[in-house]
C-alpha positions, 0 to 999 in steps of 0.5 A, spaced: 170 762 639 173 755 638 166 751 636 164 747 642 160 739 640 154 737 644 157 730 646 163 735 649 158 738 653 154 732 655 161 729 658 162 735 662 155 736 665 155 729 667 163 731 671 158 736 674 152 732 676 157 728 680 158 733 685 152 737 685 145 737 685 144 744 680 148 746 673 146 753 672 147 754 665 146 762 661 146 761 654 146 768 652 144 767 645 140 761 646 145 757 641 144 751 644 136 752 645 135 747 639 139 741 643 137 742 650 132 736 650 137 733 647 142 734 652 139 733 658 135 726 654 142 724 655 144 725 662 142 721 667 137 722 673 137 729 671 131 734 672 132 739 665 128 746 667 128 751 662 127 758 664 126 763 658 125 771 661 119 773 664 119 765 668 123 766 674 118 766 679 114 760 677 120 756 674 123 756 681 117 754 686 119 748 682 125 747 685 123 747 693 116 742 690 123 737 688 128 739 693 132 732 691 132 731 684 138 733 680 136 740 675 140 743 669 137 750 669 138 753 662 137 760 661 136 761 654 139 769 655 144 773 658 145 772 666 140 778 669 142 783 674 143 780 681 137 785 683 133 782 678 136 776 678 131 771 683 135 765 682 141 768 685 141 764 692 140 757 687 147 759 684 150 760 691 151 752 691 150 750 684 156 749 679 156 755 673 156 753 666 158 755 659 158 752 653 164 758 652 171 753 649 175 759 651 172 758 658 171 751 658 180 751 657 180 756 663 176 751 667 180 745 665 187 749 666 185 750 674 185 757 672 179 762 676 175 767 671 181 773 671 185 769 666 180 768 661 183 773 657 190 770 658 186 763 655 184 767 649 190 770 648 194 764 648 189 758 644 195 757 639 200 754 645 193 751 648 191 747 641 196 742 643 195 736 648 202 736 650 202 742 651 196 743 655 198 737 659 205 740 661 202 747 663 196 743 667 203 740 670 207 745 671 203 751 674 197 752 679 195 758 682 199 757 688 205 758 685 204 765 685 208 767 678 203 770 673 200 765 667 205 767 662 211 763 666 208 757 667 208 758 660 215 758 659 216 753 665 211 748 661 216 749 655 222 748 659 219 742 662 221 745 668 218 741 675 215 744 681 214 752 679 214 755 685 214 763 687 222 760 691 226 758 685 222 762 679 228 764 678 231 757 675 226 758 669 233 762 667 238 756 667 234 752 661 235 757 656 242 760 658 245 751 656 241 751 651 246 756 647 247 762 645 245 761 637 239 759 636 236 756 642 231 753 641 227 756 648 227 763 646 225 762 639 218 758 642 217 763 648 217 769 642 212 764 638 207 762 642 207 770 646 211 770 652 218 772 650 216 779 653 214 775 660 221 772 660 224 778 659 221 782 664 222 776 669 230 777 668 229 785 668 225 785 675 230 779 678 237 780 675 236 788 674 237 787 666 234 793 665 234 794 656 228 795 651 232 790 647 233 784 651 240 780 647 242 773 651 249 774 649 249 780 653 245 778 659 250 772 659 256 777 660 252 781 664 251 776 670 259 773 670 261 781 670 258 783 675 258 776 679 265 777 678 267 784 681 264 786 687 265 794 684 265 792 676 270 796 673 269 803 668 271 798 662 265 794 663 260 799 665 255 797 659 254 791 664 252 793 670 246 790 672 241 794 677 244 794 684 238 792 687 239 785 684 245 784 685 245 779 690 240 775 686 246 775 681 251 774 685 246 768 689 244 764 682 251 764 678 254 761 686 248 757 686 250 754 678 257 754 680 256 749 685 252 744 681 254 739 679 249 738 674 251 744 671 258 745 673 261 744 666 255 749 663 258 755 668 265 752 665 263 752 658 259 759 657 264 763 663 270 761 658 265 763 652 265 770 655 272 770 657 274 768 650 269 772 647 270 779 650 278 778 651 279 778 658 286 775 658 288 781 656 284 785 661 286 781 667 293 781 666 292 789 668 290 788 675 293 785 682 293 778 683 290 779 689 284 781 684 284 774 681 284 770 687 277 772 689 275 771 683 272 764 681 267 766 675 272 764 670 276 758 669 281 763 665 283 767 673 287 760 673 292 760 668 294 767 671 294 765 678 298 759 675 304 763 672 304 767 677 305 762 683 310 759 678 314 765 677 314 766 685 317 760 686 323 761 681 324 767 684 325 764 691 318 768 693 315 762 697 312 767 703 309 771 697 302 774 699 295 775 695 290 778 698 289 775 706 292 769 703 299 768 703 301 763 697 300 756 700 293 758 702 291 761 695 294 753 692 290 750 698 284 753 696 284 752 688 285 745 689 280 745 694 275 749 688 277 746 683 276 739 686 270 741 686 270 744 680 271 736 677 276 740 673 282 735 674 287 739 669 287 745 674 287 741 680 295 737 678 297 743 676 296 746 683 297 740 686 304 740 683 305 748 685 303 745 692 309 740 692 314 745 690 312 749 695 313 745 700 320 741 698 322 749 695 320 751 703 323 745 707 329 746 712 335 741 708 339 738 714 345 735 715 347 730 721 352 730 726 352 722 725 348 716 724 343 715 730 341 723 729 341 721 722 336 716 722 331 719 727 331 725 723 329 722 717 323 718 719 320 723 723 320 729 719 325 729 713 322 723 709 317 729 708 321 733 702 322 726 698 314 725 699 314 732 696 319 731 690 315 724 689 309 728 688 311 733 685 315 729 679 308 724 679 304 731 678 308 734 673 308 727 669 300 725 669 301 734 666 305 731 660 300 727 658 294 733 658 299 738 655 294 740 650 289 743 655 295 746 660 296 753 658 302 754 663 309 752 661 312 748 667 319 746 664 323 752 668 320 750 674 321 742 673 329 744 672 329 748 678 326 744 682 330 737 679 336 741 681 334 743 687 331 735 690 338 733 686 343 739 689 341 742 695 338 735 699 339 729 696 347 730 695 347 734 700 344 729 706 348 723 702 354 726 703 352 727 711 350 722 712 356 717 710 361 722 713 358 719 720 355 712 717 358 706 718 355 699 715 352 694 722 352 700 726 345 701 730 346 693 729 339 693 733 335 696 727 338 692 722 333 689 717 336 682 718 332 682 726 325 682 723 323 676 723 326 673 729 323 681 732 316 682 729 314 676 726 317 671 730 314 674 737 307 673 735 302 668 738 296 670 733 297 668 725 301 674 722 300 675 715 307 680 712 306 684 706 313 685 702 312 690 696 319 692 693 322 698 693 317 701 698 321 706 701 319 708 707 316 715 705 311 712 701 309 707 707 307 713 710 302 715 705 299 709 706 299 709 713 296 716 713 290 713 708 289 706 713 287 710 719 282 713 715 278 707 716 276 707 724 277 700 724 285 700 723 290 702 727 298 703 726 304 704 728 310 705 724 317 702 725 323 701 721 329 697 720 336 698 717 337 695 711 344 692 709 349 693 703 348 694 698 340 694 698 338 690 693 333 686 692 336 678 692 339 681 700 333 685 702 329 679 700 332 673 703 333 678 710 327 678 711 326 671 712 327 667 717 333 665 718 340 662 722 345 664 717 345 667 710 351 666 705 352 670 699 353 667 691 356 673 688 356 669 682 349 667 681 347 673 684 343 670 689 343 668 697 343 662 700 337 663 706 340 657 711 343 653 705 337 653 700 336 659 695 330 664 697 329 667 688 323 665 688 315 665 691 315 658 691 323 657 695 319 662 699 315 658 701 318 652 703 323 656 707 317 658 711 313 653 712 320 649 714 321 654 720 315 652 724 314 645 727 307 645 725 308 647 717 303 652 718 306 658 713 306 660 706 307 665 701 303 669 695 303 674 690 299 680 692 295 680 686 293 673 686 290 675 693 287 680 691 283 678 685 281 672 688 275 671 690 271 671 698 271 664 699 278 663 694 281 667 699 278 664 705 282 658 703 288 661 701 289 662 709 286 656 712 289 653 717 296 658 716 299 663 721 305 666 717 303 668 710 308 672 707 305 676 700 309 678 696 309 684 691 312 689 685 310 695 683 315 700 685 321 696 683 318 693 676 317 699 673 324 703 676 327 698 673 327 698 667 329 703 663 323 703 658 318 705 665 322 709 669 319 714 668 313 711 671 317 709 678 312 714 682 305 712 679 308 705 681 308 707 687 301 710 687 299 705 685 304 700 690 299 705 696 292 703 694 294 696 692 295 695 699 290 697 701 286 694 698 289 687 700 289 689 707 281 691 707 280 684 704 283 681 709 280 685 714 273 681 712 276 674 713 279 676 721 286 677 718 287 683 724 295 683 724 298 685 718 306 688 718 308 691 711 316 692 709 319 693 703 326 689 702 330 696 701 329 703 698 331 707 692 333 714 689 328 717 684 331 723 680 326 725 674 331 727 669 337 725 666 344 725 670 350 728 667 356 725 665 359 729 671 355 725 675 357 718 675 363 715 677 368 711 673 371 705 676 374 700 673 372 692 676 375 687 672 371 682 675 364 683 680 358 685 679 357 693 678 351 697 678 349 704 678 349 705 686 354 699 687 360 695 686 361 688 688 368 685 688 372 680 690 379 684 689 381 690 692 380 697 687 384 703 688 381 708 693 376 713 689 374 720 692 367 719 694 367 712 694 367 708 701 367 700 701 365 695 706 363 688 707 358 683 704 358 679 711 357 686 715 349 686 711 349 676 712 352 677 718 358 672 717 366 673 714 363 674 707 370 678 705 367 680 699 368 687 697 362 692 696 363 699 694 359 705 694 358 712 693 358 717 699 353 722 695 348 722 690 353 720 684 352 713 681 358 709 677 358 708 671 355 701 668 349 698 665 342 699 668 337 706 669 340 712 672 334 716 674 331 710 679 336 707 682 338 702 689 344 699 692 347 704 695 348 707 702 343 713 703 337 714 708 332 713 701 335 707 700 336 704 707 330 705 712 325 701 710 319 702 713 315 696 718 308 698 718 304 695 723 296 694 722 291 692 727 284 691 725 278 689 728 270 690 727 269 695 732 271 702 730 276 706 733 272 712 737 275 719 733 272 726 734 270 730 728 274 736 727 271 742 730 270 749 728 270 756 730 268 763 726 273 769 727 270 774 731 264 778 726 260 784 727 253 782 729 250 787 723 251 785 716 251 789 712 252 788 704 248 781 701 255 779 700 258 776 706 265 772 708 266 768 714 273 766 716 273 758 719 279 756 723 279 748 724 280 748 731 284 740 730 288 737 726 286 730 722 288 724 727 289 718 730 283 723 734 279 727 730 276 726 723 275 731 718 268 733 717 264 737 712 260 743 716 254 747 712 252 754 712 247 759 711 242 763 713 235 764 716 230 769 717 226 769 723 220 764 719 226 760 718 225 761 711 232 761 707 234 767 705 241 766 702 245 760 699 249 755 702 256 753 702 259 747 705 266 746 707 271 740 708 274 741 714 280 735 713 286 739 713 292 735 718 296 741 717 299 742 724 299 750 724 292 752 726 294 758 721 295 753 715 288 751 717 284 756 715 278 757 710 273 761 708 265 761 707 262 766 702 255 766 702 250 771 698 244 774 702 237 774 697 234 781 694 229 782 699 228 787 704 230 786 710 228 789 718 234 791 721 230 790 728 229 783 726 232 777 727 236 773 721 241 767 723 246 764 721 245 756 721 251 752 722 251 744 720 255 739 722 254 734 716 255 725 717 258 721 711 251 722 707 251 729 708 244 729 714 245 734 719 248 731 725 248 738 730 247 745 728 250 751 731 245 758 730 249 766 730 244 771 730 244 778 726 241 784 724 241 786 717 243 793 716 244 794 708 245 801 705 240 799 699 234 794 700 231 791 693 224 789 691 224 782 690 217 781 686 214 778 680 209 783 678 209 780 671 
């Protein structure tokens, strides 16, 4: 027994007398016989009464002749029999007292008397401060786990130890690592590794005379992993009884985002460690795409989306899904996952998909054309923008890409180039001729759009914004409630180029062409640059009130620098370049499509800023449109033309003589795009081929072709009251209203698509007893699919029911939240089941 000091006792009888009249004190030995004056001498106001055997009757009368004073009553001798014992009653309302360290830790540890041999056993782990403290913190009574956990969670450090998530006490140690973690190696110095191990035993059914983490570890992905787990792995079967705590606690780990990289990391020690590549490739995908415990399931899932769709496969099924629904859903998952590799490799699977899928259409003539391009088939050049962007940003990570993409790129390269974009190009300019649809033509904008306006109307004009990309920012601007659009679209003259696009747009009365300065005279003065611009601008109002900037000085100006910059103006043009500078140049070509990407959030953004200075009319153009093709073109694929004096270009020849007619090339004039006589020659290819000359070949422009023709006039209106959108629902597929296995799927169809009238929406499930004790964990769903097939939008929840018994005649529910912005329940929809399971388990802690 610890030695305890007087001056320990002195500090704790006084605690005592704070709160009660009595200290009754057994001294079973008589050690302190000696210093009990002494004692009591320092105890304030305090009455000592020694009681020795045999003086029990006289010493009482004492107390009822002081019944307000306060009384330390020593008994220098063991505490007698209760039917001896005349001051049984005195005890009943007076604080006991023991001079016993052990004891005395067990009362400062908040502990009743039962633990007292728990204490003594464990006075190494209590001789530190720190440690008690931490116990003191980390445990009571209350939390109805034995003494020895809360050992274990006052190592971890571990907060708020409860009967609910004693099961947490596992996820310190499993990040601490497999070799030499530091949590196992205390656990067995201070005793009670055993208790840990016997926790995992009763929780996780890891039933085994010699514990190993290793094994345990593979054991908890194994057997998450597989609802029936394979022969191969019999070794790991954990008991069957606490499977659903298993398959509850691995999903509740995968979901964290705390904890999200440490699933990752020993999920793929497991993979690695045990081989299960191997494994793996023996079983249907169907097989892997209900798996998520291992990342590793990815690469499989990737090579053989990949060879499904070299094959032409592209309704392939796997599993419930067919294969565009397995691509959504591993976006979705690994987006979770923050796993960013995974995700572009999907993504660009997803894309290939959908350009591989797509109905190529040709046109009986121009206006059939046209109207088909912006409504639908401007879809397949978003499709292949998307997949080349993917595809480039997976060059830059191929150290962490184990799926070899280049067959596909060649497939689907040849395909966009092949079996659209040639195809399109060529129907389109068996019917087109330039300065048809006159009505569209891109020379009206100003005077149609512009011009009209009453209020001030600021232009956004970013080069080379073709129109499918003006779709992409539309979709992203009516994601603010405060935006509505409306697209538009103009035609834009031959050849489509920047010095005819640019000045086109300007107001105007004539335009005439300089072929020599390669430039355009915008009512006689030249339009080349921002500052020309301007004054073009502000020349064409009585009141001088119009501009021009450059988008980035707008953006990157302050709040009040851009209040200025607009002050008093009711026309500002801004003009902007990602697209163009990047394609343009051949050192950056290959970075046409993240120009555009970054084209798309550029002016957004610029429109969000001036949304907060009352700009509400916003108009966005481009001043044409341009081909892309992510390789390089063969020689078959350019034309060669002699000019001995003119401009050439890849998609276009200006000339002022009269070549030689070529097949696949037709001519027009210049004054068709000005408007004038302009007689100058201007050739261009009828497919997709381009002349040979200097210049980039992979992004080009100039020529006639949908791509490079439509320009998009988006129209932007903003305001401060928010455009009333419904949240998406969603309905469960028909269920049984019995459950029966802990593990439980739900299929969720989004009733509406994503719109102008309905937003998306995260939904939150999981399920209740009859207490409204959660008795599962949870998932929560985005509903943001603006998929126009209600099939294409369907999903699913998995969710696992707790080891517990259950009462088939009760009542358990399924609870169903509809979440705001920051994830507060907003409504809530309740299913209620009987749970029938075919084996009930024992959920408890007798440790």
């Amino acid at each position: 027994m610890a030695e305890v000091s007087v001056e320990n006792i002195i500090e704790k009888l006084q605690i005592y007398f704070e709160r009660y009249y009595y200290v009754v004190w057994y001294d079973d030995s008589a050690a302190f016989a000696e210093n009990i004056d002494e004692i009591a001498a320092n105890l304030a106001e305090v009455h000592l009464l020694k009681v020795p055997l045999g003086q029990s009757f006289r010493q009482k009368t004492y107390l009822h002749e002081h019944p307000d004073e306060k009384i330390l009553l020593y008994f220098p001798h063991p505490k007698p029999r209760n039917e001896e014992n005349l001051f049984l009653d005195v005890e009943m309302y007076a604080q006991n007292y023991t001079a016993d360290a052990d004891d005395m830790l067990r009362d400062e540890l908040g502990l009743s008397r039962r633990w007292l041999p728990f204490v003594k056993k464990h006075l190494t782990f209590f001789n530190s401060k720190e440690r008690k403290a931490d116990f003191i913190r980390f445990y009571t009574e209350e939390s109805e786990v034995s003494p020895e956990l809360g050992i274990v969670a006052a190592l971890e450090k571990f907060p708020n130890l409860k009967r609910s998530n004693a099961l947490n006490l596992l996820t310190p140690v499993l990040l601490a690592g497999m070799t030499d973690n530091k949590y196992l190696t205390s656990f067995s110095k201070y005793g009670v590794a055993e208790n840990f191990w016997k926790m995992v035993a009763v929780e996780f059914g890891y039933l085994t005379s010699q514990p190993d983490l290793t094994e345990f570890v593979r054991a908890l992905y194994l057997n998450y992993a597989f609802a029936d787990l394979p022969k191969e792995f019999t070794k790991y079967r954990l008991e069957e009884s606490s499977l659903a705590n298993v398959k509850s606690y691995m999903s509740n780990l995968e979901d964290s985002a705390s904890n999200r990289l440490d699933f990752k990391r020993l999920g793929d020690l497991v993979w690695d460690e045990m081989e299960l590549g191997k494994f793996f490739k023996k079983l249907s995908p169907s097989t892997w795409a209900e798996i998520t415990a291992f990342y590793g399931i990815d690469n499989l899932l990737l090579k053989w989306a990949k060879d499904k769709l070299l094959s032409g496969e592209l309704t392939a099924v796997v599993g419930r899904e067919d294969l565009a629904e397995l691509l959504e859903k591993r976006i979705k998952l690994n987006t979770l996952r923050d796993n960013k590799v995974m995700v572009l490799q999907y993504k660009m699977l997803k894309y290939a998909l959908k350009l591989l899928g797509s109905t190529v259409r040709t046109y009986a003539n121009t206006s059939e054309a046209v109207d088909g391009y912006v409504k639908q088939d401007y879809k397949l050049d978003t499709y292949y923008r998307k997949f080349a962007f993917y595809n480039r940003n997976l060059v830059h990570q191929m150290a962490d890409v184990k799926v070899e993409y280049n067959d596909l790129k060649d497939y689907v390269d040849q395909f966009y180039a092949d079996n659209y974009l040639n195809k399109t190009i060529k129907s389109f300019n068996e019917s087109y001729q330039p300065g048809e649809m006159a009505t569209k033509a891109q020379s009206n904008f100003y005077r149609e759009y512009v011009g009209i306006q009453q209020g001030r109307i600021v232009v956004i004009i970013s080069d080379a914004f073709r129109f499918e990309i003006a779709k992409e920012l539309q979709a992203k601007l009516e994601e603010n409630r405060q935006i509505r659009t409306e697209m538009d679209y103009a035609l834009a003259g031959l050849p489509s180029v920047t010095y005819m696009g640019m000045a086109t747009l300007l107001p105007h009365q004539n335009l005439e062409f300089d072929m020599d300065a390669k430039k355009v005279l915008v009512d006689g003065q030249l339009a080349d640059t921002l500052q020309k611009r301007s004054q073009i601008l502000a020349a064409n109002r009585a009141d001088g009130q119009a501009t021009a900037y450059a988008l980035n000085d707008v953006l990157n100006a302050s709040s009040s620098e851009r209040k200025a910059l607009f002050a008093g103006k009711k026309v500002v043009y801004i003009y902007h370049n990602d697209v163009d500078a990047k394609g343009d140049q051949a050192k950056t070509q290959e970075e046409t499509f993240a120009g555009a990407k970054q084209a798309i959030d550029d002016i957004a953004s610029v429109i969000e800023k001036l949304r907060t200075i009352s700009v509400n009319h916003v108009f966005v153009t481009a001043d044409h449109g341009f081909i892309y093709r992510d390789e390089k073109l063969a020689e078959m694929d350019k034309i060669d033309l002699n000019v001995a004096d003119g401009i050439k270009s890849p998609r276009y020849i200006l000339s002022k003589a009269d070549l030689p007619e070529t097949l696949g090339v037709k001519k027009t004039q210049a004054g068709e795009a000005l408007g004038n006589n302009d007689p100058t020659n201007v050739y261009y290819p009828t497919s997709s081929n381009v002349f040979k000359s200097a210049g980039t070949t992979s992004y080009v422009h100039g020529g006639s072709s949908l791509q490079e023709l439509v320009v998009p006039i988006l129209e932007v209106k903003m305001s401060s009251n928010a455009k009333v959108t419904t949240p998406v629902e969603i309905k469960l597929a028909p269920m049984s209203p019995t459950i029966t296995s802990r593990d439980f799927s739900i299929n969720v169809n989004q009733e509406q698509a994503v719109s102008d009238e309905y937003e998306a929406c995260d939904y939150r499930f999981y399920f209740v007893d009859d207490k409204d004790v959660r008795i599962s964990n949870e998932r929560t769903l985005r509903a943001d699919s603006r998929a126009d097939d209600i099939r294409d939008r369907a999903q699913y929840v998995r969710l696992q029911l707790s080891n517990q018994d259950y009462d088939r005649q009760r009542i358990y529910r399924l609870i169903i939240e509809q979440l705001d912005e920051a994830g507060n329940e907003v409504s809530r929809q309740e299913l209620s089941f009987h749970v029938d399971l075919v084996i009930s388990g024992d959920f408890g802690f007798d440790i």
